[in-house]
mmCIF file of the N, C-alpha and C atoms, coordinates in Angstrom:
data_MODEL
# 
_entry.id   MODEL 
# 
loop_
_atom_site.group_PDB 
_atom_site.id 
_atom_site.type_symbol 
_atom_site.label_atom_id 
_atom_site.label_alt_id 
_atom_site.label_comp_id 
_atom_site.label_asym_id 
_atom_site.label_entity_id 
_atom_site.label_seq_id 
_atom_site.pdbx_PDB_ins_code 
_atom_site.Cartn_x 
_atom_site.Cartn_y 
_atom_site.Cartn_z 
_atom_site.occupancy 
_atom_site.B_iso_or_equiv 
_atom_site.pdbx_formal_charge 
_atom_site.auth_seq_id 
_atom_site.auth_comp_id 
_atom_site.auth_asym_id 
_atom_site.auth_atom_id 
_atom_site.pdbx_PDB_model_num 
ATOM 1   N N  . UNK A 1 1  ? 11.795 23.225  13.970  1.00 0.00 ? 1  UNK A N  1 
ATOM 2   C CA . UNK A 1 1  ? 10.785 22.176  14.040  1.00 0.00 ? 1  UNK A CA 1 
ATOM 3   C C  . UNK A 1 1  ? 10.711 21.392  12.734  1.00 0.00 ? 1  UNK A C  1 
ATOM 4   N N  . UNK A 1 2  ? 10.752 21.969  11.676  1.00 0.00 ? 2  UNK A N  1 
ATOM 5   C CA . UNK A 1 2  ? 10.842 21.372  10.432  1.00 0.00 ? 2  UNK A CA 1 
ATOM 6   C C  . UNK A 1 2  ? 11.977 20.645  9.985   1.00 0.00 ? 2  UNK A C  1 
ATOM 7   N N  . UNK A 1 3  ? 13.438 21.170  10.457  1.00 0.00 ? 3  UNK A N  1 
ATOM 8   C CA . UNK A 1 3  ? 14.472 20.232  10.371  1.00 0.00 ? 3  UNK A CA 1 
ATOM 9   C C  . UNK A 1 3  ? 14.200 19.281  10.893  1.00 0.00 ? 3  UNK A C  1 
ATOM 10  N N  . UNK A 1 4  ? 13.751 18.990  12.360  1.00 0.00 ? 4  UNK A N  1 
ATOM 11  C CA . UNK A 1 4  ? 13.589 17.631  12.986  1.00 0.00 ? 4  UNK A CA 1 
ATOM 12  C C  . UNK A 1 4  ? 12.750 16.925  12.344  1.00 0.00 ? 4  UNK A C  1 
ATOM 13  N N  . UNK A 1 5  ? 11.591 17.330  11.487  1.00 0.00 ? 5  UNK A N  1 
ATOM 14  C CA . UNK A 1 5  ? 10.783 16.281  11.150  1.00 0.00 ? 5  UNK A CA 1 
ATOM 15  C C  . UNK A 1 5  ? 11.315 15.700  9.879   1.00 0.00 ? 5  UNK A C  1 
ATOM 16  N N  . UNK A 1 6  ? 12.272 16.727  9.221   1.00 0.00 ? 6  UNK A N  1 
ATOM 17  C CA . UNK A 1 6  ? 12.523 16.507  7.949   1.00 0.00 ? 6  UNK A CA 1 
ATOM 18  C C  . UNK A 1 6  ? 13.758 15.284  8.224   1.00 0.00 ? 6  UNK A C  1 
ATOM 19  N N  . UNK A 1 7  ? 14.779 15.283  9.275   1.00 0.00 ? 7  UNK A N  1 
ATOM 20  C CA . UNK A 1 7  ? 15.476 14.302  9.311   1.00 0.00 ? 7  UNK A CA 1 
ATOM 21  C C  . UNK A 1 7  ? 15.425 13.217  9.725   1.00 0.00 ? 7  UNK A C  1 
ATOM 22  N N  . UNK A 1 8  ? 14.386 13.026  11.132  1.00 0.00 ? 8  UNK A N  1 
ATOM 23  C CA . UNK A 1 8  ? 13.330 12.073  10.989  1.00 0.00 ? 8  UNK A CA 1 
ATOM 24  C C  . UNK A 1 8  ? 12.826 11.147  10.119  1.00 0.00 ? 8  UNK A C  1 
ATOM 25  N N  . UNK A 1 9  ? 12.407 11.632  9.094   1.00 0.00 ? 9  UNK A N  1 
ATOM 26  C CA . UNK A 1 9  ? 11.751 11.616  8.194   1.00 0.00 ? 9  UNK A CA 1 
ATOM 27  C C  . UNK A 1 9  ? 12.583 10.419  7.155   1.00 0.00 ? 9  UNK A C  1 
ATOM 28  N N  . UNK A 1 10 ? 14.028 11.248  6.920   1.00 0.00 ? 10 UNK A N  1 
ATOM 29  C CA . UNK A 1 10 ? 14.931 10.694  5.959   1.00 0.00 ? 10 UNK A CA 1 
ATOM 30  C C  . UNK A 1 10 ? 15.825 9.363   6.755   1.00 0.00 ? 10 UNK A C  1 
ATOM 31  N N  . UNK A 1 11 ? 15.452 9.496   8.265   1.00 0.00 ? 11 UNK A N  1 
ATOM 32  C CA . UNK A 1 11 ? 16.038 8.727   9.077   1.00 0.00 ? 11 UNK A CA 1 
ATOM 33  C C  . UNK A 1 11 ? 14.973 6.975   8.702   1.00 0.00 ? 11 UNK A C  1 
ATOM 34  N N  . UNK A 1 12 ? 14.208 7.277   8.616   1.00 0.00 ? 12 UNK A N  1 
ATOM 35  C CA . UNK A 1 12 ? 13.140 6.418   8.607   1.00 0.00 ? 12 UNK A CA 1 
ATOM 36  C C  . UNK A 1 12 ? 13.113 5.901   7.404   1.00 0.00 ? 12 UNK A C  1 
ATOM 37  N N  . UNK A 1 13 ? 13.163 6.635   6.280   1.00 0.00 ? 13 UNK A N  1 
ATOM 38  C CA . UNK A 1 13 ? 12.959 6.207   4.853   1.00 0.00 ? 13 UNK A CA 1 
ATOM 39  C C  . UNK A 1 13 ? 14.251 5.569   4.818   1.00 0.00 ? 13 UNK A C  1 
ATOM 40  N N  . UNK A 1 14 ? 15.520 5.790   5.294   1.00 0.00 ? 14 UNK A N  1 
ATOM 41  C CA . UNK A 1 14 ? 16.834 5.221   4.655   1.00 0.00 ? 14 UNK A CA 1 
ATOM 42  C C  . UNK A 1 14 ? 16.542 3.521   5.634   1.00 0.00 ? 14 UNK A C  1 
ATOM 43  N N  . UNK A 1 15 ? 15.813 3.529   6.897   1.00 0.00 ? 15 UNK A N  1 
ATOM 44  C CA . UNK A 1 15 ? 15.799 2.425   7.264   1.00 0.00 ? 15 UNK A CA 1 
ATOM 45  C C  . UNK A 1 15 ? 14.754 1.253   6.039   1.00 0.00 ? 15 UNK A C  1 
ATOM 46  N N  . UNK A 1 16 ? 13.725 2.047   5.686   1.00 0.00 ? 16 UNK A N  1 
ATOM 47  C CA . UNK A 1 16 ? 12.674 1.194   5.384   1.00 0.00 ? 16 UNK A CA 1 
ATOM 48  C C  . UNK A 1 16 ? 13.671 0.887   3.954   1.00 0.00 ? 16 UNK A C  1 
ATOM 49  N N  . UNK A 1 17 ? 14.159 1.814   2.934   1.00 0.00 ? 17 UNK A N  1 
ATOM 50  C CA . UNK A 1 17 ? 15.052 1.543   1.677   1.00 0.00 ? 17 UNK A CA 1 
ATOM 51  C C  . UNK A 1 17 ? 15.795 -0.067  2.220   1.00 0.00 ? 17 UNK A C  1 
ATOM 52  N N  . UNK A 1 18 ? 16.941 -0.095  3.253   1.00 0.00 ? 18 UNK A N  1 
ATOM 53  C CA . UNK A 1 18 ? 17.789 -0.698  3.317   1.00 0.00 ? 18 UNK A CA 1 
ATOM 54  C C  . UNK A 1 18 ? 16.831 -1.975  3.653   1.00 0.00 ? 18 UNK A C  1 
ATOM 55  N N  . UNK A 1 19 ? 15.778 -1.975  4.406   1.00 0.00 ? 19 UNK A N  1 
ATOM 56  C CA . UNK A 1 19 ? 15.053 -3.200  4.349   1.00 0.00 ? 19 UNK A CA 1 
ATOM 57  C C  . UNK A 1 19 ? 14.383 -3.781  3.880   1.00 0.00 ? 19 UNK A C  1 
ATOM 58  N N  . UNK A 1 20 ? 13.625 -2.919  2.583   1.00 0.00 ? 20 UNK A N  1 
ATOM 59  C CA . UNK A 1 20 ? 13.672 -3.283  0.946   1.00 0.00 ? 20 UNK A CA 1 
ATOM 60  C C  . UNK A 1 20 ? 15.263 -4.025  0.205   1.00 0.00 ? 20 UNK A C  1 
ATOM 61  N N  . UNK A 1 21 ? 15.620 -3.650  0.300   1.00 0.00 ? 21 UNK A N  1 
ATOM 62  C CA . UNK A 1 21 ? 16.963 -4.112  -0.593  1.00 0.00 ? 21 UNK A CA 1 
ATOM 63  C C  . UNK A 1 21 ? 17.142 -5.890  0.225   1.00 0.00 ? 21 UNK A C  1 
ATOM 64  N N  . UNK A 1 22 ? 17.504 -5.660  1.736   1.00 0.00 ? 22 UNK A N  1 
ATOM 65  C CA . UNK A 1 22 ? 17.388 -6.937  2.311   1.00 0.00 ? 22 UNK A CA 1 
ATOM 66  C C  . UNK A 1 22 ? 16.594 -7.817  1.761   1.00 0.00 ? 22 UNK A C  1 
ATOM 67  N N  . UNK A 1 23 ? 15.516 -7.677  1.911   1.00 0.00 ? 23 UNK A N  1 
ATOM 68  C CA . UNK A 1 23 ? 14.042 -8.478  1.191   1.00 0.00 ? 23 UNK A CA 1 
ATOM 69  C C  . UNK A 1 23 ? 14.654 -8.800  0.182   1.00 0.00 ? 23 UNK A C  1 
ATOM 70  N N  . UNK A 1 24 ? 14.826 -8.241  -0.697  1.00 0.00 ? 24 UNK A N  1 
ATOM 71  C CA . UNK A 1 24 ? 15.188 -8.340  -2.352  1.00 0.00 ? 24 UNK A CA 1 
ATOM 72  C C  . UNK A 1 24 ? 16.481 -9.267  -2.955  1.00 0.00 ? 24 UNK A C  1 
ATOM 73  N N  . UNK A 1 25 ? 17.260 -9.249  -1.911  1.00 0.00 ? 25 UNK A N  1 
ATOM 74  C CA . UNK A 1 25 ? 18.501 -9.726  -2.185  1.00 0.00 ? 25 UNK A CA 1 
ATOM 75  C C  . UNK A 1 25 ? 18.110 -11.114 -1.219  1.00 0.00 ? 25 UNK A C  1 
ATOM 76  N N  . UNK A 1 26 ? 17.305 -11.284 -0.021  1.00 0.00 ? 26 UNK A N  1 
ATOM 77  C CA . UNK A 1 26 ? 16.882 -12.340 0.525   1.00 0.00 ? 26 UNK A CA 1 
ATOM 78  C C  . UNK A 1 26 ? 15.802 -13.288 -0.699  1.00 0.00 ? 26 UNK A C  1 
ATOM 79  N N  . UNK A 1 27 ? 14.824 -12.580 -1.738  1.00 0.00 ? 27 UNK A N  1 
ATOM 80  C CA . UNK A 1 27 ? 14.052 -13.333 -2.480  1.00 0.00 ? 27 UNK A CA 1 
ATOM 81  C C  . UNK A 1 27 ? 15.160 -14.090 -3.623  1.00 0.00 ? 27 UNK A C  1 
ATOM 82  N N  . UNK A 1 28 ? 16.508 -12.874 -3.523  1.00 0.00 ? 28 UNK A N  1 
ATOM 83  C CA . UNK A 1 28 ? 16.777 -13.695 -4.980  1.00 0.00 ? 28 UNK A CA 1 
ATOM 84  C C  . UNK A 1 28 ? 17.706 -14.995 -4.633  1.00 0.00 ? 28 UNK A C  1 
ATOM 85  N N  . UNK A 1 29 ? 18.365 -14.743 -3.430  1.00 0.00 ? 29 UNK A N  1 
ATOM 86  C CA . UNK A 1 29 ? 18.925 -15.991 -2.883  1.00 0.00 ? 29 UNK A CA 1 
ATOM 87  C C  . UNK A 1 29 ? 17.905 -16.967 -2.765  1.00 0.00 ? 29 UNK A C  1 
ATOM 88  N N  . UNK A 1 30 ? 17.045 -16.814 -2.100  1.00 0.00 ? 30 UNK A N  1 
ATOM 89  C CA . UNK A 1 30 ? 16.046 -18.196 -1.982  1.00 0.00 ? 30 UNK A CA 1 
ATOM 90  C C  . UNK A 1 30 ? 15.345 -18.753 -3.111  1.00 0.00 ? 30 UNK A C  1 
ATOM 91  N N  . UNK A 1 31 ? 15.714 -17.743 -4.431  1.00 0.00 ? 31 UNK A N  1 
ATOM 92  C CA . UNK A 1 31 ? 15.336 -18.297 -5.932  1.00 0.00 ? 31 UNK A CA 1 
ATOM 93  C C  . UNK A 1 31 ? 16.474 -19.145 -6.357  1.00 0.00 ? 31 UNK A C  1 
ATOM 94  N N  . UNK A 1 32 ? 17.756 -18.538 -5.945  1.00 0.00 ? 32 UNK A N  1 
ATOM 95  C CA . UNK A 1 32 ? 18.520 -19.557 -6.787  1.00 0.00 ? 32 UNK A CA 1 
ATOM 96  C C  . UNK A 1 32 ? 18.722 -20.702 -6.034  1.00 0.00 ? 32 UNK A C  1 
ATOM 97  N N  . UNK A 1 33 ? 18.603 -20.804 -4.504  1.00 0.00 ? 33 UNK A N  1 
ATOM 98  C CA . UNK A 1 33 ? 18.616 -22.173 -3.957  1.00 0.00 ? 33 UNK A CA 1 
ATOM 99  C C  . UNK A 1 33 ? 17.775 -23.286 -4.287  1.00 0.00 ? 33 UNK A C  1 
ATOM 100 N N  . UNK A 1 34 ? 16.306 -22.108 -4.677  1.00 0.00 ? 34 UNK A N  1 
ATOM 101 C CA . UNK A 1 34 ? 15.005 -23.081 -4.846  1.00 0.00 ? 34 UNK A CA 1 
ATOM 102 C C  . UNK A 1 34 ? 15.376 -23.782 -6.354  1.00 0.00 ? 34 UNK A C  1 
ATOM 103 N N  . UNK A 1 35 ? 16.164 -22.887 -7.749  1.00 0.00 ? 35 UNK A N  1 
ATOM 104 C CA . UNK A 1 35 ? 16.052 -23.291 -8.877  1.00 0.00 ? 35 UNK A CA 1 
ATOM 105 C C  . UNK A 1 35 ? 17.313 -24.013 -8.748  1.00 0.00 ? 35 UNK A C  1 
ATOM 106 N N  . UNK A 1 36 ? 18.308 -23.679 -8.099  1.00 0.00 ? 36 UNK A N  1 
ATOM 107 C CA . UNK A 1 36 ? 19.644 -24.087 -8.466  1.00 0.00 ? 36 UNK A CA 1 
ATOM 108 C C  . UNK A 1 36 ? 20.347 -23.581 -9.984  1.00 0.00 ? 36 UNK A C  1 
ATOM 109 N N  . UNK A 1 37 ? 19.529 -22.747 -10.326 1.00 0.00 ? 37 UNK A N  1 
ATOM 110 C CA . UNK A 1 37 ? 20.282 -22.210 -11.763 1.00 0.00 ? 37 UNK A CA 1 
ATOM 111 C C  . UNK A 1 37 ? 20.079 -20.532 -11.318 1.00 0.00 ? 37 UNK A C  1 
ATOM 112 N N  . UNK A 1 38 ? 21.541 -19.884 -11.712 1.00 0.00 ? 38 UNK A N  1 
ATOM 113 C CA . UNK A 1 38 ? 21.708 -18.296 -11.511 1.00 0.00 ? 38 UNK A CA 1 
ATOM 114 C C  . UNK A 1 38 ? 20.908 -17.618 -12.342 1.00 0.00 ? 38 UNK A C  1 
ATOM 115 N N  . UNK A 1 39 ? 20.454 -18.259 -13.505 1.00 0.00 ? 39 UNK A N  1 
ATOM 116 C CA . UNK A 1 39 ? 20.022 -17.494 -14.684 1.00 0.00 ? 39 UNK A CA 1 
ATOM 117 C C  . UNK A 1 39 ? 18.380 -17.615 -14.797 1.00 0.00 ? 39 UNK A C  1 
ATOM 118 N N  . UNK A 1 40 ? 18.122 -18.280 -14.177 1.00 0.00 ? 40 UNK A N  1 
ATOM 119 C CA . UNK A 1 40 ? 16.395 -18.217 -13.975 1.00 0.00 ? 40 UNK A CA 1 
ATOM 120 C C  . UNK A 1 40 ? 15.836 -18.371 -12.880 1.00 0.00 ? 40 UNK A C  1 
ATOM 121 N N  . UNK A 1 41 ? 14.658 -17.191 -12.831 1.00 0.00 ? 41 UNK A N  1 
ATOM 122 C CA . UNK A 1 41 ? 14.191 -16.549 -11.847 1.00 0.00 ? 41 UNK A CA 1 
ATOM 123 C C  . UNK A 1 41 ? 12.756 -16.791 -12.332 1.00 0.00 ? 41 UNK A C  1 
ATOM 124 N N  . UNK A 1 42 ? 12.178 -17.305 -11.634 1.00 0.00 ? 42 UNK A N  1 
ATOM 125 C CA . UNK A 1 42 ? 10.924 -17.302 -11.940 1.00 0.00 ? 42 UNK A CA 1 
ATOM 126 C C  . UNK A 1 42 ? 9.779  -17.387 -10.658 1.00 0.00 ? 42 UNK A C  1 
ATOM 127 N N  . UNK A 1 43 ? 8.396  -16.858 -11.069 1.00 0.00 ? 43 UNK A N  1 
ATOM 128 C CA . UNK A 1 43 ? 7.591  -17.273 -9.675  1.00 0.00 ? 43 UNK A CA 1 
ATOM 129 C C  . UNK A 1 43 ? 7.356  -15.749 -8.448  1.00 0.00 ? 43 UNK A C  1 
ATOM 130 N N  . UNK A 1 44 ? 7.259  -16.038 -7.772  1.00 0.00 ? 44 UNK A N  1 
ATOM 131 C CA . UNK A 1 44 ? 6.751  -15.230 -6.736  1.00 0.00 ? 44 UNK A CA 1 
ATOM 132 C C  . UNK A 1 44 ? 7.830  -14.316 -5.771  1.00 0.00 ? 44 UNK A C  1 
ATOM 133 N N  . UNK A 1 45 ? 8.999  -15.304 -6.183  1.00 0.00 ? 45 UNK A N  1 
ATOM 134 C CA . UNK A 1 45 ? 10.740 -14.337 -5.619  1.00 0.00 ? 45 UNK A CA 1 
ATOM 135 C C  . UNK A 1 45 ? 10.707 -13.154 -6.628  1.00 0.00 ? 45 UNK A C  1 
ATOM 136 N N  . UNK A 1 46 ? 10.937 -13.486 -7.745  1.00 0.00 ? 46 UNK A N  1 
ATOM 137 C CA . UNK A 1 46 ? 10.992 -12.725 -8.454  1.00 0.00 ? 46 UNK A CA 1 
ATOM 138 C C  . UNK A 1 46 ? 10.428 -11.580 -8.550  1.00 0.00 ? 46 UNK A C  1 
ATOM 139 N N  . UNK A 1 47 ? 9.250  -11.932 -8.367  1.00 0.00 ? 47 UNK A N  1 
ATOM 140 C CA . UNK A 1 47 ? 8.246  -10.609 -8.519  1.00 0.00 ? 47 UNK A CA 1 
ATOM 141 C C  . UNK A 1 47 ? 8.777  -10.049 -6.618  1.00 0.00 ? 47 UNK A C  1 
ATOM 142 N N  . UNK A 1 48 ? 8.131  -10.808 -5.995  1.00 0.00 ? 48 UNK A N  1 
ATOM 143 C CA . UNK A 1 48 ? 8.856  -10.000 -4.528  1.00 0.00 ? 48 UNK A CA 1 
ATOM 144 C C  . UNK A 1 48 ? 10.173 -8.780  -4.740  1.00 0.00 ? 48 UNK A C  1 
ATOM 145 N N  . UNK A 1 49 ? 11.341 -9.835  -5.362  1.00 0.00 ? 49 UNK A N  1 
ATOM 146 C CA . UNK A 1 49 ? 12.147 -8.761  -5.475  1.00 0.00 ? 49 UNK A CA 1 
ATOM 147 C C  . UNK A 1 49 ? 12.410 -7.728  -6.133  1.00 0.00 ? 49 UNK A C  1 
ATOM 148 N N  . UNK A 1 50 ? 11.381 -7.749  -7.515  1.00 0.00 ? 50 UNK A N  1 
ATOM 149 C CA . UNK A 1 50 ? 11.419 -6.768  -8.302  1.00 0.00 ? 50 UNK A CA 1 
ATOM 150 C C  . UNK A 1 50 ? 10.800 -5.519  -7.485  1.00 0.00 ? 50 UNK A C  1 
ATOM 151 N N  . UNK A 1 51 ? 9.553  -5.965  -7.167  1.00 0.00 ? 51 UNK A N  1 
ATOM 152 C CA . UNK A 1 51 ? 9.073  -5.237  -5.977  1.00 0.00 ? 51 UNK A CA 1 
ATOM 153 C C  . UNK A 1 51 ? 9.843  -4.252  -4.842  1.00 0.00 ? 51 UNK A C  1 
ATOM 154 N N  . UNK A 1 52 ? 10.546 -4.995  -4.893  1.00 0.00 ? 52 UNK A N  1 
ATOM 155 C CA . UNK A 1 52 ? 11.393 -4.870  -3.068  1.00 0.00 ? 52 UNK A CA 1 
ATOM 156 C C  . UNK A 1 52 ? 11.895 -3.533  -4.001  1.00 0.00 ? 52 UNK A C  1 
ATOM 157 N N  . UNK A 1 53 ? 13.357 -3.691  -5.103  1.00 0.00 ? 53 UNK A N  1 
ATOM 158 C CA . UNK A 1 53 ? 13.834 -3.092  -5.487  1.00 0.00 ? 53 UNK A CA 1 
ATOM 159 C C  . UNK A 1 53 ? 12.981 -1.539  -6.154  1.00 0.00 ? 53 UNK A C  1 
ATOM 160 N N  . UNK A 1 54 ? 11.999 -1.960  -6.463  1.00 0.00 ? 54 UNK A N  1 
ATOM 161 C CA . UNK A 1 54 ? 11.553 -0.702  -6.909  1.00 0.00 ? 54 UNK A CA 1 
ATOM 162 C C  . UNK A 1 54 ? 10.688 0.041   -5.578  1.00 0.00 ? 54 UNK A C  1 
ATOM 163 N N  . UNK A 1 55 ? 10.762 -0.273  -4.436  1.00 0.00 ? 55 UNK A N  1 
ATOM 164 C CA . UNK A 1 55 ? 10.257 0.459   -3.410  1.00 0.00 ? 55 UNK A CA 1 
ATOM 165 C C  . UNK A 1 55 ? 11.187 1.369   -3.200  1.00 0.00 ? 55 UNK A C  1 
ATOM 166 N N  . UNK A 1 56 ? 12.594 0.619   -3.089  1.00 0.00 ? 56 UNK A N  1 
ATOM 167 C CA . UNK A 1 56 ? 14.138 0.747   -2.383  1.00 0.00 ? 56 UNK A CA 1 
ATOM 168 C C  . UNK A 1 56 ? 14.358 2.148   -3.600  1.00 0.00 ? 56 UNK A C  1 
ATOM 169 N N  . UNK A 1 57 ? 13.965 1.902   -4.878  1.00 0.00 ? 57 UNK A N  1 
ATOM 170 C CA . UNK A 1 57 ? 14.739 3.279   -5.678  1.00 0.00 ? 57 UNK A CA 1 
ATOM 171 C C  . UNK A 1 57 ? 13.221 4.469   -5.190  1.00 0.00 ? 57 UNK A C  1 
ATOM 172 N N  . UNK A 1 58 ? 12.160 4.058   -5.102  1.00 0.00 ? 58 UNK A N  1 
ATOM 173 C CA . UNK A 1 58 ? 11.023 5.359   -4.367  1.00 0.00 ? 58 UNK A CA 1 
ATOM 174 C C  . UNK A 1 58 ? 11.673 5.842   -3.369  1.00 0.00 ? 58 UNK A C  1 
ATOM 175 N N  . UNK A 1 59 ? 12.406 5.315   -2.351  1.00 0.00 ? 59 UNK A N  1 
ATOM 176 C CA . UNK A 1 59 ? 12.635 5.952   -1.313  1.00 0.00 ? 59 UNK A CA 1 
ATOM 177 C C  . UNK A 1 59 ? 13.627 6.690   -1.616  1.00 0.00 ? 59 UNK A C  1 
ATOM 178 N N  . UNK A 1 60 ? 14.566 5.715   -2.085  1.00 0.00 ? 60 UNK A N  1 
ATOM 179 C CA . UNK A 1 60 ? 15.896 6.737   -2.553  1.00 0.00 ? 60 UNK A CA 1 
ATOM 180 C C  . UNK A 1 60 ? 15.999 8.453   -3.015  1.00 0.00 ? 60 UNK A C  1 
ATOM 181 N N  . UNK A 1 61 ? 14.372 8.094   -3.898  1.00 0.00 ? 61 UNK A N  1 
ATOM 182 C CA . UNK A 1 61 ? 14.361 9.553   -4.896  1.00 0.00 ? 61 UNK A CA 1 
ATOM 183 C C  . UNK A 1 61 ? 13.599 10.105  -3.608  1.00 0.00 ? 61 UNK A C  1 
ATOM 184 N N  . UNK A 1 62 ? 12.936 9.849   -2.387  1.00 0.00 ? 62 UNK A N  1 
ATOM 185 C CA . UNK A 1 62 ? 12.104 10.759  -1.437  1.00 0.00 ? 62 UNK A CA 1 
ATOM 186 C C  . UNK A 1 62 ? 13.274 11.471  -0.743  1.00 0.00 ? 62 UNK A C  1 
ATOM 187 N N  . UNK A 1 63 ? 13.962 10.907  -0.242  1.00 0.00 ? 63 UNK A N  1 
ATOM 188 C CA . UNK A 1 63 ? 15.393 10.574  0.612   1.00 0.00 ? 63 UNK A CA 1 
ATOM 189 C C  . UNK A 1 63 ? 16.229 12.339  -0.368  1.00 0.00 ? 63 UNK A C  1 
ATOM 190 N N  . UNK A 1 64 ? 16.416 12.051  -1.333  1.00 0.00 ? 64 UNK A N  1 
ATOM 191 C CA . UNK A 1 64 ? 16.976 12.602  -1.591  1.00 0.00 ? 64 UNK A CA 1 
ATOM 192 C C  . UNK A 1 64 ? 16.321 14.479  -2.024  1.00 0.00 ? 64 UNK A C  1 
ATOM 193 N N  . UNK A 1 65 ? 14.726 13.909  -2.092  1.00 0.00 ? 65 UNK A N  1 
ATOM 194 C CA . UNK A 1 65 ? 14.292 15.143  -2.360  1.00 0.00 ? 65 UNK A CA 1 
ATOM 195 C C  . UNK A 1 65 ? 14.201 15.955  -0.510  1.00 0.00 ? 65 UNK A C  1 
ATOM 196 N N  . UNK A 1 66 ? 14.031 14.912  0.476   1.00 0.00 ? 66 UNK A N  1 
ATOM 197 C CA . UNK A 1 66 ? 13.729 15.614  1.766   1.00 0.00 ? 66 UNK A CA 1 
ATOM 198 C C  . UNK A 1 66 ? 15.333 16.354  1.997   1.00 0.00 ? 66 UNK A C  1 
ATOM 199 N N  . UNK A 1 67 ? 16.525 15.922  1.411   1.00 0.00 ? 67 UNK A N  1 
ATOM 200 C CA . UNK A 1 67 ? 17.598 16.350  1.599   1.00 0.00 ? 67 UNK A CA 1 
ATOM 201 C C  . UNK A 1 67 ? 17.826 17.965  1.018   1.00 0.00 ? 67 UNK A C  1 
ATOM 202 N N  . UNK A 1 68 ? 17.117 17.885  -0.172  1.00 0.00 ? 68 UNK A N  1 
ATOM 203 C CA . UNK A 1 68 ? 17.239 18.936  -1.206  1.00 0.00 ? 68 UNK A CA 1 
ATOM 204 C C  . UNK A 1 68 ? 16.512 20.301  -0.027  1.00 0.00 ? 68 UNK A C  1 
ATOM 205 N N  . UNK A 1 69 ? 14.978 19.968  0.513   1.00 0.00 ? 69 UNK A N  1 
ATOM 206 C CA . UNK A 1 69 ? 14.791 20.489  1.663   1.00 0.00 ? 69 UNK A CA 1 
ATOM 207 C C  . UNK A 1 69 ? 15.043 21.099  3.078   1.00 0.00 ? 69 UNK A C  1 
ATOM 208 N N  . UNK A 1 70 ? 15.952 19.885  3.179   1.00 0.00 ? 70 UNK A N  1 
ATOM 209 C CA . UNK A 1 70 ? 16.659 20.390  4.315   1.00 0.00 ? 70 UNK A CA 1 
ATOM 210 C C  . UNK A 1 70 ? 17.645 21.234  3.970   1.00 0.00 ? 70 UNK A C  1 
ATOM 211 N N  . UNK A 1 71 ? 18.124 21.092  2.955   1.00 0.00 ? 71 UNK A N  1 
ATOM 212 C CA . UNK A 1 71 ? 19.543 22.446  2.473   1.00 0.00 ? 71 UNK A CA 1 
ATOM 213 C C  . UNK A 1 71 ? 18.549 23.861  2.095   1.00 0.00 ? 71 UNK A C  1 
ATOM 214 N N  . UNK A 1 72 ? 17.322 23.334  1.910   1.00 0.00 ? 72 UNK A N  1 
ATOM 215 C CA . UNK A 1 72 ? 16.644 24.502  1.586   1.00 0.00 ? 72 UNK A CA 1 
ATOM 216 C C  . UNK A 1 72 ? 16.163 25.534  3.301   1.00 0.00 ? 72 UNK A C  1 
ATOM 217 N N  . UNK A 1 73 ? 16.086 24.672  4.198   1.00 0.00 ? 73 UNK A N  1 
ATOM 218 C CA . UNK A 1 73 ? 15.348 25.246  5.659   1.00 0.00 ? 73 UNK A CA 1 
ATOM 219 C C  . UNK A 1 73 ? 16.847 26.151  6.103   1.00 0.00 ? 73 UNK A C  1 
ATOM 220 N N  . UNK A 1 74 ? 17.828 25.597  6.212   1.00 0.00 ? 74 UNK A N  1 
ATOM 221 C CA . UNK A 1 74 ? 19.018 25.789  7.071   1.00 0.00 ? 74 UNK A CA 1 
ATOM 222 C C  . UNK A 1 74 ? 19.652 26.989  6.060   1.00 0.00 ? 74 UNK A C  1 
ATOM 223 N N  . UNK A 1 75 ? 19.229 27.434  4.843   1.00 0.00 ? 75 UNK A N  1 
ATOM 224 C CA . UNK A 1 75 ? 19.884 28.526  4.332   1.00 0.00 ? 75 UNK A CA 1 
ATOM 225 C C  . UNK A 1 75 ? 19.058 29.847  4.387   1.00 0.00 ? 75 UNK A C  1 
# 
């Protein structure tokens, strides 16, 4: 019962990660279209994607601790 919830679990977080990163890589494109310069980022993308990205590394480290778990149930 606990494996299923636990992979579940990591099933869900790797979706929500990858759709953080989308977001993030979607704010910074629509920064450089909006500025037309690669090198400045400014405004409300920015922060979005900084955002995005630091959700995307929370999950990563959950992701990886529910994994550490699951090697822990199955032994």
């Amino acid at each position: 019962m606990d494996r299923i919830k636990i992979k579940k679990g990591i099933k869900i977080r790797k979706y929500l990660m990858n759709g953080f990163i989308a977001i993030a890589l979607l704010c910074m494109l629509a920064d450089i279209l909006r500025t037309g310069n690669l090198f400045i980022h400014v405004g409300e993308f920015m922060i979005t994607s900084l955002l995005s990205f630091g959700f995307a590394i929370f999950f990563d480290g959950q992701i990886k601790k529910m994994r550490r778990q699951l090697r822990e149930c199955e032994e």
